[in-house]
N, C-alpha and C positions, 0 to 999 in steps of 0.2 A: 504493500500500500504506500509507504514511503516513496521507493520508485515510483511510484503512478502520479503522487501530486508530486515531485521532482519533475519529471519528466513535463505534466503540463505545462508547472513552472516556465521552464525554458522555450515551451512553445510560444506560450501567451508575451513571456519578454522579446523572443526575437520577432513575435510578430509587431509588438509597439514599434521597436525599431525600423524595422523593416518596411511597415504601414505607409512610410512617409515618402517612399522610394515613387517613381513614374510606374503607371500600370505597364504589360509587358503586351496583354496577350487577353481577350475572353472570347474562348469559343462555347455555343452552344447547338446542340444536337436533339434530335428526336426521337420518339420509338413506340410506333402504335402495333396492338394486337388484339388478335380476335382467340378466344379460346372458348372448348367447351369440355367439359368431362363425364363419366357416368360409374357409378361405381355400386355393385351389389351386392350384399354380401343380408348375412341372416339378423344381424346387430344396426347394419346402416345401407342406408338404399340414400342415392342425390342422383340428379340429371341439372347441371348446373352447365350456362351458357356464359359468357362477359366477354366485355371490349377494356383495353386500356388504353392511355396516353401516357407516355414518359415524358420528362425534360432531363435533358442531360448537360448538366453545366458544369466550365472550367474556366476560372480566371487566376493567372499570371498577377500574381502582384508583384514580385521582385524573380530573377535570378533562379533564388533559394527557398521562396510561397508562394503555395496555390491553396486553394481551395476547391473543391470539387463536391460536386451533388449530383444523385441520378433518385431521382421524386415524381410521383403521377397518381393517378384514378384510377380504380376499378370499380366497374360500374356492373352487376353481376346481377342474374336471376335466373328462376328456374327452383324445383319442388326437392326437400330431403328431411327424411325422417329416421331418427337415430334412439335406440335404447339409452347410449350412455353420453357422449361429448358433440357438440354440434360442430365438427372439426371441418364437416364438408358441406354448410351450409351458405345460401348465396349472400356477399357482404356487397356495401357501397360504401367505399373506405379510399380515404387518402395516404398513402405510403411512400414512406420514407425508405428504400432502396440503401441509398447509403449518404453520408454527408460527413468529408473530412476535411479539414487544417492538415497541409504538408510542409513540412519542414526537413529542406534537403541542402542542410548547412556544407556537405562534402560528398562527388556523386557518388560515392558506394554508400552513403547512410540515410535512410531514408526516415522520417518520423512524421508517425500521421496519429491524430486526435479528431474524434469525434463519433459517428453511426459507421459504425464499421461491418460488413459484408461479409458473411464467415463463409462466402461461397468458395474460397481460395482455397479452402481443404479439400475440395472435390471427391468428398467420401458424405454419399445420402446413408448412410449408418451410424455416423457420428454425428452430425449436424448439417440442418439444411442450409437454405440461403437464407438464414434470418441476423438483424443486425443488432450487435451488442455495442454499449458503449462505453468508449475507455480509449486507450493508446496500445499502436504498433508501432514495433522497432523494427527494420530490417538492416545490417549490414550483406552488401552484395557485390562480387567481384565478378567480374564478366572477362572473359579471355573468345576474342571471335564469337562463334558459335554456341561457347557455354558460358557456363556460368552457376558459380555456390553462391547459397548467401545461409543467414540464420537470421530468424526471424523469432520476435518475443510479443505477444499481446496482454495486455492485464485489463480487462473489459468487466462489465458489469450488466447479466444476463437479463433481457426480459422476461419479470416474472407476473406481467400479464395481471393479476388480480391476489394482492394482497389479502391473506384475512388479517380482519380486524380484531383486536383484542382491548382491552380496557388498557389505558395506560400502559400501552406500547406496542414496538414496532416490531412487526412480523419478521425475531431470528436474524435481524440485522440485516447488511448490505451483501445481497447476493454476489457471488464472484465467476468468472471465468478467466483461466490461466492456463498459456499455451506456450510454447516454443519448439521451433520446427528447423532443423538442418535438411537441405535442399540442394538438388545438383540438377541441372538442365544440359543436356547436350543435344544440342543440334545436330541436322546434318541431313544432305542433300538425299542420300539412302535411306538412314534411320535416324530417329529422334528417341532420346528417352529420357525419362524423367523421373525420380525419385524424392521422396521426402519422408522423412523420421518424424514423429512429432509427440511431446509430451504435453499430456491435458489436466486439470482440473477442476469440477466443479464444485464452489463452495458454499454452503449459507442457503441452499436454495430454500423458496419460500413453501409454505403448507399448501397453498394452491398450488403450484408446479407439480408437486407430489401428488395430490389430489385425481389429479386427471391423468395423470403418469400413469397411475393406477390402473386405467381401463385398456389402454392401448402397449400394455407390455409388463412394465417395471411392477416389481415386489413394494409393496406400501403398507404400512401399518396406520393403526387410526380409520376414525371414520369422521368423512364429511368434511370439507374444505377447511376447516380450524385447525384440525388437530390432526392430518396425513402426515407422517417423516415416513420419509424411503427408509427402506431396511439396512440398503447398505452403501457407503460414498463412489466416489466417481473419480477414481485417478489413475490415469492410466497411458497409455500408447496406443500411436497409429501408425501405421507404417503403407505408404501407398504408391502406386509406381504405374505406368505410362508408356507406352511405348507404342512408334509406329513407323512401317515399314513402304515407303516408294518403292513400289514393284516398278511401275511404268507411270507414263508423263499422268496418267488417267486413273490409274487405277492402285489402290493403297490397300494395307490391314490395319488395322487397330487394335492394342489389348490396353486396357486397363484395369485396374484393380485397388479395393485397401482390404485390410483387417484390425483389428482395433480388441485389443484386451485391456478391462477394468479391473486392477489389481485387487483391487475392495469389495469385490465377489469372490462367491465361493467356484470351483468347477462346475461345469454345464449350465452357467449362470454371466460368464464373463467374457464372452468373447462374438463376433460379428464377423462377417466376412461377404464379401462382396466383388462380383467380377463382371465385364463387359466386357464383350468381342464383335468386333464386325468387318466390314471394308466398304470403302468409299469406289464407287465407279462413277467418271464425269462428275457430277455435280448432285448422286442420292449416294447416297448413305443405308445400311443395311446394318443393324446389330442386336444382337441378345443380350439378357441377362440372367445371371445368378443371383440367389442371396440366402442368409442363413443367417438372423442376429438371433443371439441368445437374451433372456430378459433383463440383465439390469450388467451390459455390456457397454452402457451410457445411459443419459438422461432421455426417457421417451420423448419428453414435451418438445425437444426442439431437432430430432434428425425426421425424415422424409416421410410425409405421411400417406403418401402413395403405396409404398411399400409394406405399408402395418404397421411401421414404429418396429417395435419389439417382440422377443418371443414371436418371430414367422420365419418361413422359410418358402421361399417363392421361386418364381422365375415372371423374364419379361421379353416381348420383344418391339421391335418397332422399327420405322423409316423416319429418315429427315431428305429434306430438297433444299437446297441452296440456290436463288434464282435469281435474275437482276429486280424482279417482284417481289422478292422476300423469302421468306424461308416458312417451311411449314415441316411439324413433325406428329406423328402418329406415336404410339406407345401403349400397346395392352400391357398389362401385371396381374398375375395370380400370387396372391398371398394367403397361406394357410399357418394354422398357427401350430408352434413349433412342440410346444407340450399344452396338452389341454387344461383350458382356462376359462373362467366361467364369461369374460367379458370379451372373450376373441372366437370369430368363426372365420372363415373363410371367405376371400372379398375378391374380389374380379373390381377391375379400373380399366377405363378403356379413353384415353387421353389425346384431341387433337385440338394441335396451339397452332397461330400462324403471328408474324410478325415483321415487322419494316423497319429497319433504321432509316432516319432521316438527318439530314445534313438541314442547318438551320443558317446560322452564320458562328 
């Protein structure tokens, strides 16, 4: 915690300083989409349709700050009825994507403050695209085509709905803490990609827990007050990338993580997850794996397409890349992995389309 308000520290100072410099640079951008989904299962039935509008914005203040936000609408309808969580019903919500303060005092050190994007860990077993706020570090060395770096976050989790208690606050200030060693190598043949990474979650609130409950994780307590998880959340992920130019046209792909929560007991602590396909021209073709065990992380916040926790599924699907935009397809069967009174069996059947747009 020390580091965290340190670290602000020096952001907020160098931005005074900094503030007074010539602007450098503001580009902004766009990003509309159409999606719709439908998901059955014996616990939750939705047929849910929506349109979004993104802004994506960046302004250059000096050199050495930026600022950066990607913010829009969804505007969503259509019918869902649920025994337990209303996880897949239709909203009309403004979101915050992501929104950070960069401070890039020296180029391999990168330090960003604000709504941070946890989409960088590209593992839907640990956590999805949801945004925690706090500060990341990255130092990163590039040589040509590759490149290390290590990267540190100390964030603070959305825990969505608080319970209330007399005279006081719900278990303090939730946490998230990560740091991730990372290698990139490029290359005209093959690309691949690797990263280590150590997690933490700390403090979480009785509501997290609460609904944790139905979609995976072991919870004691009854009723949003009084839920604690059975057991903590620290642990490793390790996840890797790789892909192969066959010809000018035609590529493979594998990717993969796994993720063990050492604060489980066995058959209880570990997730695993794989993709495979190949790109010909401009579609895309690939499968999936998956297998997470129940309290291998925090349900409330990795991929809820896939059943959260305790499931074991598979997926597959197309994407198209066009100078029209891009659209992608994606059924998932999830069943659940040991049987549980709040989990059955769910079928998702997923097509999104969308546009980047060039603004000024």
């Amino acid at each position: 915690m020390k580091f965290l308000i340190l670290t602000i520290s020096v952001c907020l100072l160098s931005f005074s300083v900094i503030a007074k410099e010539k602007t450098k640079e503001w580009s902004l951008n766009g990003r509309q989409s159409f999606y719709g989904y439908s998901v059955e299962g014996e616990r939750a039935r939705a047929q849910v349709m929506g349109v979004g509008l993104d802004l994506l914005g960046r302004r250059q203040i000096s050199p050495s700050f930026s600022f950066q936000f990607d913010a829009g609408v969804r505007l969503e309808n259509g019918s869902h009825k649920s025994l337990d969580i209303a996880e897949f019903s239709p909203n009309q919500q403004v979101l915050l994507h992501e929104g950070t303060l960069h401070f890039t005092p020296i180029n391999w050190l990168k330090i960003k403050a604000g709504g941070i994007n946890q989409r960088h860990f590209a593992s839907p077993l640990l956590i999805d695209s949801v945004v925690f706020v706090g500060v990341s570090e990255e130092v990163r060395f590039e040589f040509g085509d590759y490149a290390v770096y290590i990267n540190a976050q100390q964030l603070i989790p959305n825990n969505r709905n608080l319970s209330t208690r007399l005279d006081s606050v719900d278990e303090g200030t939730p946490r998230f803490l990560s740091e991730t060693l990372g290698l990139d190598l490029g290359g005209d043949l093959v690309s691949l990609k690797l990263a280590a990474s150590l997690f933490s979650f700390q403090k979480l609130s009785s509501s997290v827990a609460h609904q944790s409950r139905f979609i995976g994780n072991s919870v004691r307590g009854l009723g949003p007050d009084s839920a604690q998880f059975d057991y903590g959340f620290i642990g490793r992920n390790l996840r890797a990338e790789l892909v192969a130019y066959l010809t000018e046209n035609f590529s493979l792909h594998l990717e993969g993580h796994t993720l063990f929560n050492r604060k489980a007991p066995d058959d209880r602590n570990q997730a695993h997850w794989v993709k495979g396909g190949f790109t010909f021209n401009q579609w895309a073709f690939f499968g999936e794996w998956f297998r997470a065990e129940s309290d291998a992380t925090v349900a409330f916040y990795n991929q809820k397409f896939l059943g959260h926790l305790n499931r074991k599924g598979f997926a597959f699907g197309s994407h198209l890349v066009r100078d029209w935009g891009e659209i992608e397809l994606r059924a998932i069967r999830a069943e659940a992995l040991t049987p549980f009174i709040f989990q059955s069996r769910s079928d998702a059947l997923i097509l999104s389309y969308q546009k980047a747009m060039d603004l000024f």
